[in-house]
N, C-alpha and C positions, 0 to 999 in steps of 0.2 A: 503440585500441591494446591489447595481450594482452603478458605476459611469463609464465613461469614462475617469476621474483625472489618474496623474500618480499614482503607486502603497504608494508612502508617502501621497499624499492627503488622497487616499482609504482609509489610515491604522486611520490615525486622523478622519475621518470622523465617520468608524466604531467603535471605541476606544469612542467615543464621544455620539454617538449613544445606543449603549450596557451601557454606565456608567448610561448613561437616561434611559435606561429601568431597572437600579437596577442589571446591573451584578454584583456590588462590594458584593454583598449580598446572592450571589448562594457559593453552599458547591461546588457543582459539576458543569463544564463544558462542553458541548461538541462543538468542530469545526469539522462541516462537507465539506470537502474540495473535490475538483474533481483532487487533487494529485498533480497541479501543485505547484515547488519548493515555487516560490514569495507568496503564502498563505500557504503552512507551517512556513515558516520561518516569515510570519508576525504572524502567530498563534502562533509559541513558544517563539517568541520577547513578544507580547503583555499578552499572556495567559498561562505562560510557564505552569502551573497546568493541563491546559486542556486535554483534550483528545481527541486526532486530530482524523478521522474517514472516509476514503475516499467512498465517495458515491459507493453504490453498480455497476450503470453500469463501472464507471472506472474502479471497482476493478474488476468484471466479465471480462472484457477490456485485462485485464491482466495478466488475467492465460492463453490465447493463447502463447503469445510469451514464455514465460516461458514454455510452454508444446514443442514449436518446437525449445526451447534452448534445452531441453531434448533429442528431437529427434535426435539433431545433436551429440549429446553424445550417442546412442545406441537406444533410445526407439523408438520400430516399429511406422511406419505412421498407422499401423491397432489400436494400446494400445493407441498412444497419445491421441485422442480424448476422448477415455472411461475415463483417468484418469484427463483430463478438466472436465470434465461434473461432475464426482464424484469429483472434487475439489471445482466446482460451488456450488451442490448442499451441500456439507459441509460449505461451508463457508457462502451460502443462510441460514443453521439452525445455524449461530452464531457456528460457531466450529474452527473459525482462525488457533488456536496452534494445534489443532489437524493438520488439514490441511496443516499449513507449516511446520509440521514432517513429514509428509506422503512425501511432496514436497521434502524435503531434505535429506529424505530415499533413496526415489526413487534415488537421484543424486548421493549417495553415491553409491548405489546397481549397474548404471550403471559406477561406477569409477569417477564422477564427482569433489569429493570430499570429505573429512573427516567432518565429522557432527557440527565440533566446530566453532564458530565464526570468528578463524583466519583464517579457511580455505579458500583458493580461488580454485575456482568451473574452469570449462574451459572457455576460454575465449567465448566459443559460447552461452553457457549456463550463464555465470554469470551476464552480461548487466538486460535480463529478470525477471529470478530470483530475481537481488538486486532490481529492479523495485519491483515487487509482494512484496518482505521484507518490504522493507523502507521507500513506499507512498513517494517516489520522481519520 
């Protein structure tokens, strides 16, 4: 569904709409979102169960800047590319975790950062990166 309402009309609208189609009655959910914050945040406000899922071209979208955050940390302009394209095509066969190890290896391997959650990456590399993580 699309409105041009501010993002509280949208939210009652669709909240209103999905109850009519019998969502209170689904085991499982999924919101397929194009990443922007105001539909997550209306997705984990309304659906907190669900499982939010950023459409493939955003998510394609965004292993670029994450790959020339990398570069700015060491990885040649001849690698960068190879390791987009093998990151596509893993995350095209459904392999996400594989994928964002590989990504946060990689970051480690050129000195970016330590693998754990607390880590903070360089500041060139970490914008992209938390983009690619967090569908914000």
């Amino acid at each position: 569904m699309g409105t041009l309402q501010s993002v509280q009309a949208f939210g009652q609208q669709l909240f209103t709409t999905a109850r009519g189609m019998g969502i209170d009655n689904q085991e499982q959910l999924v919101v397929l979102s194009d990443g922007a914050r105001w539909i997550n945040k209306l997705a984990q406000t309304q659906y907190p169960k669900a499982t939010l899922i950023l459409d493939w071209w955003h998510l394609k979208r965004r292993v670029w800047p994450t790959v020339r955050g990398l570069q700015s940390d060491g990885l040649s302009a001849q690698d960068g590319p190879d390791w987009g394209r093998q990151w596509i095509d893993s995350l095209w066969r459904g392999q996400a975790t594989e994928t964002l190890k590989s990504i946060l290896i990689l970051a480690s391997q050129l000195g970016a950062a330590a693998l754990d959650q607390s880590a903070q990456l360089t500041e060139r590399s970490l914008p992209a990166l938390h983009r690619l993580i967090s569908n914000n």
